[in-house]
Structure formats: structure tokens, C-alpha cells
N, C-alpha and C positions, 0 to 999 in steps of 0.2 A: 650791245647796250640799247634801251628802250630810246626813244624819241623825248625829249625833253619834253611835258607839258607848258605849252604856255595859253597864259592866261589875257586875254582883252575883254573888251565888254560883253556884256550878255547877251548869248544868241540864241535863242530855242530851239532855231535853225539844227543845232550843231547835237540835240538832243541823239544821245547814244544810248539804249537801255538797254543792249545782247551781256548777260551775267559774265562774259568773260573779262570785258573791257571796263565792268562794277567791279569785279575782283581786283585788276591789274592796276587802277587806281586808287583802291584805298589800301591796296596792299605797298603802293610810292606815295602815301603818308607817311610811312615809318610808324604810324602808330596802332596800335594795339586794339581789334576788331570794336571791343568798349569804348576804348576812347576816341576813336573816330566816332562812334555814333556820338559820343557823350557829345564831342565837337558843332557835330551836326543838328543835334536837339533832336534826335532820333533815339527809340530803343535800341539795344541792343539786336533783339527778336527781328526786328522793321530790316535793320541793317544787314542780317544773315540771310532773310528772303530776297533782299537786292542779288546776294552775292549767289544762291541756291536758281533764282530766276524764276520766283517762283510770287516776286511783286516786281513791279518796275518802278525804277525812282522816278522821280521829280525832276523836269530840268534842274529848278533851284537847288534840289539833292545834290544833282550833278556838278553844278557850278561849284556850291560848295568843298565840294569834296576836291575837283580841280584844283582848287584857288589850296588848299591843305597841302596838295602834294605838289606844286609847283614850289610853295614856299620851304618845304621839306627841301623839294630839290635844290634851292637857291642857297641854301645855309651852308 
């Protein structure tokens, strides 16, 4: 079983942008590749080049998306 993400305040520091660990967290949202972006206020399109590595996100992206699948995991 994966490592629990956990979530503290914002660090830039901690910016991770290699496609596999974009994949491995929007995939422990539980939600459905659209509605994470829809989540995010991102395209759909934006959100499959994170996962392809073929754009790199945003820490904010990141953070975001964090804070999705932590709370995923908390439920």
C-alpha cells in the first residue's frame, strides 16, 4: 500500500513534476481524469499533458491536487 499523502502548509520546496508521481496522485483522488481537472480549474487536455509529461504542473497544481487525494484518502 502507497504512503499516505499528507497534507501541511505550502511548500514549493517539495514541488515534484517527474509524470509518474502526476499520475499516481490524481489517480488517489478517486476521481475521474475530468473531474479532477474540472476540480482543479484546469482542462481536461492541460490535465492529460501533466500525466503524458509532456507539460509540467504548477506547484499550486500540485498542492491542489494533494490536498484532493489526501482528503479522498481521509473519508
Amino acid at each position: 500500500m502507497a504512503t499516505k499523502i499528507k497534507i501541511s502548509a505550502p511548500d514549493a520546496a517539495q514541488h515534484k513534476t517527474d509524470a509518474a508521481y502526476v499520475a499516481e496522485v490524481i489517480k488517489r483522488t478517486g476521481l475521474s481524469q475530468r473531474a479532477c481537472a474540472a476540480r482543479v480549474g484546469v482542462s481536461h487536455a492541460t490535465l492529460k499533458n501533466w500525466i503524458a509529461g509532456t507539460h509540467e504542473w504548477s506547484y499550486p497544481a500540485q498542492y491542489a491536487v494533494e490536498c484532493l487525494a489526501a482528503f479522498a484518502e481521509n473519508d
